[in-house]
N, C-alpha and C positions, 0 to 999 in steps of 0.2 A: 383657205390659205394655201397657198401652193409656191415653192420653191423649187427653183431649177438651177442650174449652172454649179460651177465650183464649190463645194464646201456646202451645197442643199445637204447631203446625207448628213454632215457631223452636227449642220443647224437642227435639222429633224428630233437628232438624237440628243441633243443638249435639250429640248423641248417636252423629252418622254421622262416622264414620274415615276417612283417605283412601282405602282399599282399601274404599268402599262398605259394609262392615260397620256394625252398632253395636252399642257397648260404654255400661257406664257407670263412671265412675271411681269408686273406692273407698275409704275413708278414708284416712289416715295411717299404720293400723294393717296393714292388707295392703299396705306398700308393697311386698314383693316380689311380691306379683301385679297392681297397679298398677290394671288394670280388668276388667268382669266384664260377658263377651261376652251378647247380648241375642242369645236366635236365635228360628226360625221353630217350630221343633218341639223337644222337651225327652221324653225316654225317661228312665224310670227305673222297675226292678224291672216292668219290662213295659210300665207305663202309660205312656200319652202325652199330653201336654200341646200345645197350637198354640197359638201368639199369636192368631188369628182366632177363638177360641171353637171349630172344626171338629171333628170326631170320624174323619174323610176319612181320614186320613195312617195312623191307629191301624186302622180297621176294613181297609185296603190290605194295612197290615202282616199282620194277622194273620190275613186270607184268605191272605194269601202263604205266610206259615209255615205253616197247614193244608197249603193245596196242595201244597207242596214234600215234608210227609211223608208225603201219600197218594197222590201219584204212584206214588212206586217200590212202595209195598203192594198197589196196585188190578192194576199191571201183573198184577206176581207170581201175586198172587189169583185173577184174573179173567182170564188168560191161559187162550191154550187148546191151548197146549203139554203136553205128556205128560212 
């Protein structure tokens, strides 16, 4: 979500919860969910999504997950164990 022009700061701030977060309220119709949290980073079916336009968080991630499963494979493989 991103806002610019006139009146973006006081919309920002109308948007921020006591615990620092923000949320935005949701119609009548979800009233048992009430509001509908605004985050930094959003996953779903792998992709990733940032509020700042970034690709950072996603390309971290998925070095990460490489790493993690060619670790124990390289060991094993490339080991110079008998």
């Amino acid at each position: 979500m991103v806002l610019r022009g006139a009146g973006s700061v006081k919309a920002w701030d109308s948007l921020r919860q006591d615990d620092g977060s923000y949320s935005y309220p949701l119609p009548n119709l979800c009233a048992d969910v009430g509001r509908l949290s605004i985050v930094n980073v959003y996953k779903h079916l792998g992709g990733q999504i940032q509020s700042n336009l970034s690709n950072m968080h996603y390309v971290r991630s998925r070095s990460n997950a490489a790493a993690t499963a060619y670790i124990p494979l390289a060991s094993k493989v490339f080991s110079s164990r008998t």
